[in-house]
Every structure is written in structure tokens, then in C-alpha cells.
N, C-alpha and C positions, 0 to 999 in steps of 0.2 A: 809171593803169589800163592799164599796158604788156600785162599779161598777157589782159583781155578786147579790146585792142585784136590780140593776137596771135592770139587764136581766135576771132575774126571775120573775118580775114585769113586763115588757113590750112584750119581748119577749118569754121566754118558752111557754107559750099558743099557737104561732103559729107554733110550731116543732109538728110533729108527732111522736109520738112512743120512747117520755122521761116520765121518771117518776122520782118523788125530791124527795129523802128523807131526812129530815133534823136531823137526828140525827146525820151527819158525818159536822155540822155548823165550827167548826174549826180548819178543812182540809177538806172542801167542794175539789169535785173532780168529776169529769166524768169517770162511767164507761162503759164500750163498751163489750156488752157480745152477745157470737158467738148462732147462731139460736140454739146449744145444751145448752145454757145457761152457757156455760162457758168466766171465765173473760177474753178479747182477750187483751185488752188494759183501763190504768187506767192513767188519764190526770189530776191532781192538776189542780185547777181553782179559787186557792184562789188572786193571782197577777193578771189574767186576767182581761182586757179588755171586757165589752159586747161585742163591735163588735169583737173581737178573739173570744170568743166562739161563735158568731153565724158564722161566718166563717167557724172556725175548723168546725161546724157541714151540716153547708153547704156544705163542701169538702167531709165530709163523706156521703153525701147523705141523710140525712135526709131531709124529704118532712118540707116546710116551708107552713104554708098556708098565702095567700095576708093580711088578717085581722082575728079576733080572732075567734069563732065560725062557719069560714068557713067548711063544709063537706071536707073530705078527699076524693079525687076520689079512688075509687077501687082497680084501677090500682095500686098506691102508699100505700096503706093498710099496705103491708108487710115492714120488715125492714130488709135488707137496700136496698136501690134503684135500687145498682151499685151489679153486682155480688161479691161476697165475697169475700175476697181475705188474705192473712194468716197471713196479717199483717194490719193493720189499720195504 
């Protein structure tokens, strides 16, 4: 898993509004839970590509910041960017 170990190291830092949990290391996964905290969608991300998942996460709207410790403007605080929609 060199490449999700790559975009956990380079990348995650610049997404807003992920959190890792490493107990699920041998079916790491994304999951996508709706503003009532329910699971909307659950994405395997062990065959991935960094650039696929920063993609896929960029498609979904998550705020990327330019460099690592950048403030998040206001405006992007909340998750998810794009109005909701009832499927991801």
C-alpha cells in the first residue's frame, strides 16, 4: 500500500474535514458520512492511486488547502462544499 501510505504523508494534511483512523490498516477505506452522521457511502482505497483519491475527494468537494498549515477560509468550514445530494 506504498501509494495510500504516500497520500497520507503528502497529502491528507491539505483536505479539510478528514479524519484517519488506523485501526481499519488492512482494508483502509473512505468513508463519506451525511451532516446526521450517517454512512452515505464507503469507498476501498486499498488498490488506489494518491492521485485517485485526491481526485475522488476533490470531486466530492472537499476544500484542499494550497500548502500545509494554510487557515481554512470560513466560508469552506462546513462539509461538504457542494449542496448534498443523496448519493455521492
Amino acid at each position: 500500500m506504498p501509494e495510500l501510505h504516500h497520500f497520507l504523508l503528502e497529502s491528507w494534511a491539505l483536505y479539510h474535514n478528514l479524519e484517519y483512523d488506523s485501526s481499519e490498516e488492512k482494508n483502509p477505506r473512505l468513508i463519506f458520512y451525511s451532516q446526521k452522521d450517517e454512512v452515505v457511502k464507503t469507498v476501498p482505497v486499498k488498490k488506489m492511486k494518491a492521485e485517485e483519491i485526491s481526485s475522488l475527494l476533490d470531486s466530492l468537494g472537499f476544500y484542499k488547502r494550497s500548502q500545509k498549515g494554510e487557515e481554512v477560509p470560513e466560508e469552506f468550514q462546513q462539509f461538504p462544499l457542494r449542496p448534498p445530494k443523496d448519493e455521492l
